[in-house]
C-alpha positions in Angstrom: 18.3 -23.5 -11.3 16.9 -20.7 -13.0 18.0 -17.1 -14.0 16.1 -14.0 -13.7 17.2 -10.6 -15.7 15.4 -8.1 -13.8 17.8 -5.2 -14.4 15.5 -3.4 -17.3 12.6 -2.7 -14.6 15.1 -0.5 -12.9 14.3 -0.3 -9.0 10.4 -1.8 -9.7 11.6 -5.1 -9.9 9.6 -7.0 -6.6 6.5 -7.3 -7.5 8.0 -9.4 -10.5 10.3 -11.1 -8.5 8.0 -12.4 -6.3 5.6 -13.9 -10.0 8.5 -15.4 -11.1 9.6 -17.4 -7.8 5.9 -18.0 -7.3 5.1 -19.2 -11.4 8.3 -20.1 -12.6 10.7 -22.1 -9.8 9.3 -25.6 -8.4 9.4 -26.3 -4.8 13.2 -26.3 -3.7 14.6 -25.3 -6.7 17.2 -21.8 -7.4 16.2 -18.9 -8.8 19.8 -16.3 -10.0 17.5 -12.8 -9.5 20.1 -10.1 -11.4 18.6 -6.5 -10.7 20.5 -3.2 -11.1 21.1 -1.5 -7.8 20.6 2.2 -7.4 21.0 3.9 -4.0 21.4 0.5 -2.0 18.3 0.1 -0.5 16.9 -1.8 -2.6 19.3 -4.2 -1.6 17.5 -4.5 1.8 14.3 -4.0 0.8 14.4 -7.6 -2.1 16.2 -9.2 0.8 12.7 -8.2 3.0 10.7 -8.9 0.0 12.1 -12.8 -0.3 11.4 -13.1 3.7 8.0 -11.6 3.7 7.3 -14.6 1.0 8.7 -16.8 3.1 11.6 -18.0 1.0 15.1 -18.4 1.5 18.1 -16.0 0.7 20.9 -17.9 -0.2 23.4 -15.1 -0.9 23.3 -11.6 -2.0 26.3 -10.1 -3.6 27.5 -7.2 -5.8 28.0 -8.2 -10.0 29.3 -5.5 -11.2 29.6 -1.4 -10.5 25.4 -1.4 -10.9 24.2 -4.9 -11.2 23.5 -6.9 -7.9 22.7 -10.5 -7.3 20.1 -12.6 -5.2 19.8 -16.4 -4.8 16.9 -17.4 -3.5 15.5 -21.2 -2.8 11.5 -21.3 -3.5 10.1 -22.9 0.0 7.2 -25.5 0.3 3.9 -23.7 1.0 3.6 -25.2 4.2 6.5 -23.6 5.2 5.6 -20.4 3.4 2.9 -20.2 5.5 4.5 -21.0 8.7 7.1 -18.1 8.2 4.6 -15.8 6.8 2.8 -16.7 10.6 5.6 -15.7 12.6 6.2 -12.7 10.9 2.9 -11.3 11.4 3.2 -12.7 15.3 6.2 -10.6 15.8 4.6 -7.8 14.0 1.5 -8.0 16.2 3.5 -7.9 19.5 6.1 -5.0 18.3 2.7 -3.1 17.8 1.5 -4.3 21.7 4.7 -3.6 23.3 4.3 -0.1 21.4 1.1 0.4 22.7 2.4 -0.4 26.1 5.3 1.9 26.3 2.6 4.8 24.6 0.3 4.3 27.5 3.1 4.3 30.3 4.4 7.2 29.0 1.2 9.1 29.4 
């Protein structure tokens, strides 16, 4: 288990994130991500972030007044890929059924 101070990069903190669950946490092992949380959504969006990777969100909860918390388990590539797969399946057929409703509509 491994913890992360991300708090000084303010709400620019993914993109970092992302490096050190990809460089610095083996396969299966815990990453403590501590960032400081400004108008909340960037509670939602690391929480999007970690699934777009295809990792797991353990827990997310509040440290303090400012500072929030994510755990997140670093997933096997296979699996990363798997996840990453699905997303952009259900991504691909929210754009169809879009396309579908567009077109009755007209």
């Amino acid at each position: 288990m491994k913890r992360y101070d991300l708090r000084h990069l303010k709400d620019d903190f993914y993109d970092r994130m992302v490096e050190l669950i990809d460089k610095g946490l083996n396969v299966a092992e815990v990453g403590i991500f501590l960032f400081e949380v400004g108008d909340f959504s960037s509670i939602q969006k690391s929480a999007d972030v970690i699934k777009a990777n295809g990792h797991d969100l353990m827990n997310s909860l509040k440290f303090n007044e400012v500072d929030w918390t994510i755990v997140v388990k670093k997933a096997t590539p296979q699996i990363q890929k798997e996840r990453q797969e699905k997303i952009k399946a259900a991504q691909e057929n929210a754009e169809q059924s879009a396309q579908k409703v567009e077109e009755k509509a007209e």
